[in-house]
N, C-alpha and C positions, 0 to 999 in steps of 0.2 A: 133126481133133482134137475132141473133146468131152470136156465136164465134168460131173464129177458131184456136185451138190453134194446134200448127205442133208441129210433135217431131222430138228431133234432136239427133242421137244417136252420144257419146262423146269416141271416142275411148279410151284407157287406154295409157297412155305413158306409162306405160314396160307392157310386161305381164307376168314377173313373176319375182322374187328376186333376184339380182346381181348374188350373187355364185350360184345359179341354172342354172340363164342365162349365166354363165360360164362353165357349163358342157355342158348343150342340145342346146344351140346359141339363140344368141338374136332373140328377136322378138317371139321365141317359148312358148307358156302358159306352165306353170309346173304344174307338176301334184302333190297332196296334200300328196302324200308322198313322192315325189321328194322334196319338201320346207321342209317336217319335217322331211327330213335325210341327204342330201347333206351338206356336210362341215360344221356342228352344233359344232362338237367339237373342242373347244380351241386350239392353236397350238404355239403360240407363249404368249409371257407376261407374263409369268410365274415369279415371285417375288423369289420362292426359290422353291429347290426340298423338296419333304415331310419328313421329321424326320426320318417316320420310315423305308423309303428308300433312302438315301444317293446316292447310284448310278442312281437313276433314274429319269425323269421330272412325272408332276404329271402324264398326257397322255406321255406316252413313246411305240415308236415301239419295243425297247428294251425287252421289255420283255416277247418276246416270241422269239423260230427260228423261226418263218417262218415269210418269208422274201415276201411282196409283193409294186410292184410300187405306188398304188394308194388302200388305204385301203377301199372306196367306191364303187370298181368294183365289190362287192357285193351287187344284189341286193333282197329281199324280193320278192319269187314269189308270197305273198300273199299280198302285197302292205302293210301288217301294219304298220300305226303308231296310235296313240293314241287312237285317235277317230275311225278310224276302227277297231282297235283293242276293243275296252272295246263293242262295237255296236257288236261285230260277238261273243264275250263272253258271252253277254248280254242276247242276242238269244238262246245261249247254255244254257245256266242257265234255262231258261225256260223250253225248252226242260225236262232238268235233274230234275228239282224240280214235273212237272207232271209225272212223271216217278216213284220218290221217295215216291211219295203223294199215288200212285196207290198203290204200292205193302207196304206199311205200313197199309195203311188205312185197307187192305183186309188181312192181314198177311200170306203175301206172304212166306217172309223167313222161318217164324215157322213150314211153308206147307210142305216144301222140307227135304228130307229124310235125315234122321243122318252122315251120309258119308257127301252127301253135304256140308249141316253145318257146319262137321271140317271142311272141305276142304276153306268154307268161313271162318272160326275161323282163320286157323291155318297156312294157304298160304296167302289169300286175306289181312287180316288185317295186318300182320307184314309189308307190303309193301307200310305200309305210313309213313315208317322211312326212307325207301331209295327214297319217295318223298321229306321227308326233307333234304334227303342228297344232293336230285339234287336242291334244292331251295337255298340248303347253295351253290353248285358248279355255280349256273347260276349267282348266287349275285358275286361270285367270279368273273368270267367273265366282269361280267358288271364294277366292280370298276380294273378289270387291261386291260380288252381290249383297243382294239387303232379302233376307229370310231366307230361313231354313228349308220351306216349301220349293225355294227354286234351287238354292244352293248346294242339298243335298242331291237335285238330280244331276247337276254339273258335276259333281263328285264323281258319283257313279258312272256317269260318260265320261268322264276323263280315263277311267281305271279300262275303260269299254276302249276308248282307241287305243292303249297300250295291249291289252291282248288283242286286237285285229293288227296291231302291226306283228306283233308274235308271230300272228299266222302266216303275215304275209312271208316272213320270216323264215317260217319253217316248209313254207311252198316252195321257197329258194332254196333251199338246204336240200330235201328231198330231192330237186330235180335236180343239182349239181351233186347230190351223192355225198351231201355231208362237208364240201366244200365251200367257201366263202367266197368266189369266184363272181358270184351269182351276183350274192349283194355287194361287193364290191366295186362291179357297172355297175347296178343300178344307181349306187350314190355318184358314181360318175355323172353317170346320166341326169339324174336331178340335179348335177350342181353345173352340166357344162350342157346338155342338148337341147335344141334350140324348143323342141317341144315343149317341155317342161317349164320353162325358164318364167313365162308369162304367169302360171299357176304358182311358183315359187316364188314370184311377186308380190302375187295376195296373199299367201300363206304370210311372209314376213309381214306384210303391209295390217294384216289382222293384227300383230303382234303388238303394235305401238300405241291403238285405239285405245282413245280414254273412255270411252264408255262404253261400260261389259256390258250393259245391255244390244249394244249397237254390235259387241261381239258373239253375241248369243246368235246375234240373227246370222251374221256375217258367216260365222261358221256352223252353226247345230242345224239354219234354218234354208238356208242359202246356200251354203257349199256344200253339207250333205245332199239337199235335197238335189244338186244339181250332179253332183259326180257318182251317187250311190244309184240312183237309173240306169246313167252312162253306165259304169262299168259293169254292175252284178246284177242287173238285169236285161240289157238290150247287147253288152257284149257278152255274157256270161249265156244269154240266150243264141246270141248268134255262134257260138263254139259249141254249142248243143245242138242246134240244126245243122252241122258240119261233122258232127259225130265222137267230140271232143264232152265227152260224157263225166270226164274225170273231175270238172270243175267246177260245174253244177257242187257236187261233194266235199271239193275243197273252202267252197267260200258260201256255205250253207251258213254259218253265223251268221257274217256280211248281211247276209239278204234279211233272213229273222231278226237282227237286231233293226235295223234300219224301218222296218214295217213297224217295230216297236216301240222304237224313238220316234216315229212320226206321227204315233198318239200322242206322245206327251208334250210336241213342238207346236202341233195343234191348236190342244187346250192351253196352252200357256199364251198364243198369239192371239188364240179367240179369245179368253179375260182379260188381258192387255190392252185391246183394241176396243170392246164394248166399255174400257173404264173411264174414255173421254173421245174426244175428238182431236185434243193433242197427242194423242198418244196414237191414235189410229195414224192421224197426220205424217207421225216421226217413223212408226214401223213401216208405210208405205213408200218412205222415201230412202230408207236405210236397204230395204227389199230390194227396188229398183235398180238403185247402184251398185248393189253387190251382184244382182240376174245378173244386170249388164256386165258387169268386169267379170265375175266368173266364167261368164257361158264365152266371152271375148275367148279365154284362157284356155280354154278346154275343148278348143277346137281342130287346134293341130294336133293335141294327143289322139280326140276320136276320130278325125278323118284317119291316122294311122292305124289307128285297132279297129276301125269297120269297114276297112277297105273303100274309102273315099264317102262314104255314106256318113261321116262322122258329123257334116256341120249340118245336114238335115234334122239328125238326131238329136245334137243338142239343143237345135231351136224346139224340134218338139217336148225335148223335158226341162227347156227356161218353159215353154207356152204354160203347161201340165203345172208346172210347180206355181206360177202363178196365178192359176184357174183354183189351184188348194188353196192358195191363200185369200184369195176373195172370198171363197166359201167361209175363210174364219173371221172376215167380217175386216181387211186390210185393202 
């Protein structure tokens, strides 16, 4: 006796979720981070505006200039939303922890010659307070931006400078051998040496801005773009041509994440900027003043960490970072 049983394959009556199917046309599958970002946030029903802002709804385009038609015409070249996101973190972690595990285990840091050392004491570690800084400005973002397409990336960036200051973290730990020594100058140092004091300016001075978009630039676009050269590429390179191998390995994120985020600072400055000429207007002039005041600020830390080569250096990665942004149409 034998059976035969047929299959019958049951097509889906939609394929994919009303407001998605209202951007890319019916009938078309969406794609998993097309459903976890199109039109997610609220826009109407709002019950009252919030206390502590009176002029405003809770999501308000309001509060920023820049003015665009459709605040989802941004999209993520990296496709993140949650689950891709925490899965390509996940993987990095990995990465970073064999890495951590290598050069402790073998005492790595101890190895490397006195100069070195400060230079990881004294530059490296104070720079997990202006991770906190950018963790408090991306938080900032995410509770005043308007759409989910940019607010979920602030998210994620924010979660992103709390583990890069970790690392910085645990790069101090390791070299003082589990002691707190380490980061305890360094918050000296950020709070009292004369290097620092100028960058700890603008770090605060981000903090008060009313317009998270003008914070976006200030920090995700501007400050990264101006200190992540500096330090984990042009000094991170120059401890490599010196034979200081071990740091390349410690701040391997650092460098991947920054090449990463600087697709998606990109595309977000190039949609912004082709949405008007006010808007082109506003990110060029927000640009300008933050090159200026940052690269001002960042020049007695690298004349320190490159051995008097610092203020050449920064002018070439203010030049570099504004030749990207002209490319995006700023």
């Amino acid at each position: 006796m034998s059976i035969d049983i047929s299959a019958k394959a049951i097509p889906p009556i939609r394929q994919t979720y009303a407001h998605v199917a209202r951007r890319i046309g019916e009938g078309k599958p969406g794609s998993r981070y097309q459903e976890a970002t199109f039109d997610l946030q609220a826009t109407t029903n709002f019950h009252y505006r919030p206390l502590w802002d009176k002029d405003h709804d809770i999501y308000d385009t309001g509060r920023t200039g820049i003015e665009m038609q459709d605040w989802y015409a941004f999209k993520d070249p990296r496709q993140f939303y949650y689950s891709a996101y925490t899965a390509a973190r996940a993987k990095q972690q990995e990465i970073a922890d064999t890495n951590f595990s290598f050069v402790e285990k073998r005492g790595l840091l101890q190895a490397i010659p006195v100069e070195a050392q400060r230079i990881v004491r004294e530059i490296f570690i104070p720079l997990r307070h202006v991770e906190w800084g950018a963790n408090m400005n991306n938080c900032a973002i995410t509770d005043c931006g308007y759409g989910t397409a940019i607010t979920q990336v602030s998210t994620f960036n924010s979660m992103d400078r709390l583990g890069i200051a970790q690392y910085l973290t645990r790069i101090s730990l390791i070299l003082e051998q589990n002691e707190t020594t380490g980061l305890d100058a360094a918050k000296q140092d950020w709070l009292e040496r004369d290097i620092w004091q100028d960058l700890r300016h603008v770090v605060e001075d981000t903090f008060v801005l009313e317009d998270w978009f003008e914070t976006m630039v200030a920090q995700n676009i501007v400050m990264d773009g101006l200190l992540y050269p500096l330090i984990y590429q042009h000094l991170v390179d120059e401890l490599l041509a010196s034979g200081i191998t071990v740091m390349p390995l410690l701040t391997q994120f650092m460098s991947e994440w920054y090449a990463e985020t600087e697709r998606w600072t990109n595309t977000l400055i190039k949609v912004t900027a082709a949405e008007s000429d006010a808007n082109k207007t506003l990110l060029s002039k927000w640009a300008s003043h933050w090159n200026d005041r940052i690269s001002d600020a960042l020049v007695g830390i690298a004349n320190d960490a490159l051995d008097k080569n610092g203020e050449a250096t920064v002018k070439q990665v203010s030049h570099e970072l504004m030749q990207r942004l002209q490319k995006q149409g700023v």
